[in-house]
C-alpha distance (Angstrom), angle and dihedral (degrees) to the residues before:
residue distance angle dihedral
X1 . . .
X2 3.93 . .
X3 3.54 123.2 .
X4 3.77 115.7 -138.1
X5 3.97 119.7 -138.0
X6 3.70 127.0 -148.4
X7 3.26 123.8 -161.5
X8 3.88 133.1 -138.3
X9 3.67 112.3 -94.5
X10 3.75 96.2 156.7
X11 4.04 90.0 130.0
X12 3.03 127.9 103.1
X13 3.86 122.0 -91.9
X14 3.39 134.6 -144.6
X15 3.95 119.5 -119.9
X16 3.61 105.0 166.4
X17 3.16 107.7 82.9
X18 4.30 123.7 4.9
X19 3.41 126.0 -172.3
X20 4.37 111.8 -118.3
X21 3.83 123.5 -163.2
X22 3.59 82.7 -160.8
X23 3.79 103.3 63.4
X24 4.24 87.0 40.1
X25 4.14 100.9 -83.9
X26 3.99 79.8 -54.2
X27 4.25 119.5 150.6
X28 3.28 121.2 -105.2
X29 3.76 135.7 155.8
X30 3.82 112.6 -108.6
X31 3.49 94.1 -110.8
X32 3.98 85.4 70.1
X33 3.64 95.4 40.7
X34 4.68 92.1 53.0
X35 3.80 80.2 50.8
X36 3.75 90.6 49.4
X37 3.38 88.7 47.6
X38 3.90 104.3 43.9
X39 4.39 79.0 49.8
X40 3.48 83.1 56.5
X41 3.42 98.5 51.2
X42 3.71 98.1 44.3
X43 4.17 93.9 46.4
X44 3.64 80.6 59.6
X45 3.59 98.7 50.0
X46 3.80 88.7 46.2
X47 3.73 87.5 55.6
X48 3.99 97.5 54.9
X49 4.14 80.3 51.5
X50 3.66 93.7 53.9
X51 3.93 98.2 43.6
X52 4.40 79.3 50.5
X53 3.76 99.2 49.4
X54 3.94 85.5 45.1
X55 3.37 92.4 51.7
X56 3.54 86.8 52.1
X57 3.99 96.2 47.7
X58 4.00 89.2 49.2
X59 4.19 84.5 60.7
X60 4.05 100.2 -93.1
X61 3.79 86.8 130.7
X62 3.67 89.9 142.3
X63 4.14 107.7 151.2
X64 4.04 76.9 -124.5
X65 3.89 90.1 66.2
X66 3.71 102.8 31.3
X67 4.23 83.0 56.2
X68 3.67 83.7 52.8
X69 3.64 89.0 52.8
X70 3.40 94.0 53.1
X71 3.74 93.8 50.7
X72 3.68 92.9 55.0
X73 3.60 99.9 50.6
X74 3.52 94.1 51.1
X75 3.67 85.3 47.0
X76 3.57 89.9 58.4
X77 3.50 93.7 52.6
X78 3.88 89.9 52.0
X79 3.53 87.7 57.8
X80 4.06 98.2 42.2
X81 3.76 89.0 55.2
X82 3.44 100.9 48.9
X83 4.09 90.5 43.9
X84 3.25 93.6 50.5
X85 4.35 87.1 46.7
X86 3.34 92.4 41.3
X87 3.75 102.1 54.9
X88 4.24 91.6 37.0
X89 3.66 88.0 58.4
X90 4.11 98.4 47.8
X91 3.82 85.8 39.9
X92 4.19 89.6 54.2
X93 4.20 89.4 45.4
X94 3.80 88.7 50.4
X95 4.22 85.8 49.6
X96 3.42 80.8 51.0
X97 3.57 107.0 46.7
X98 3.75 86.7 42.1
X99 3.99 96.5 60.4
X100 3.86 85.3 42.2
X101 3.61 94.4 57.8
């Protein structure tokens, strides 16, 4: 049995402005870089659905692919949703925060 350790990251954290390899070492608030990232994500996804469906065009229409298909689109719209979720709701607690403030 392993025994997982956390460590202390009771300090405080900068938000303004974070460093993305992504956008070339440029700043950019978090907010843009989880958007980045859930782009990122989905691009990815996209291409795994593109390399299927060509597959598919080049005569792999196999019920074993065409499942796999399947599986990856609704994948994809798993992971639209919850982008699309995710970043309205952190957008709305920054409005928040913001009026707060």
């Amino acid at each position: 049995m392993s025994t997982l350790n956390f460590q202390n990251v009771s300090g405080a954290i900068q938000t303004s402005a974070v460093g993305n390899v992504a956008n070339g070492g440029k700043k950019s608030t978090w907010y843009e870089a989880l958007a980045n990232a859930w782009g990122q994500s989905l691009d990815g996804q996209a291409g795994q659905l593109e390399s299927l469906a060509q597959q598919i065009n080049e005569g792999d229409d196999k019920p074993s692919t065409l499942t796999m298909l399947s599986a990856e689109s609704a994948k994809m719209q798993f992971m639209a949703t919850s982008s699309s979720s995710s970043l309205t709701s952190v957008g709305q607690a920054l409005e928040t925060m913001a009026r707060k403030g």
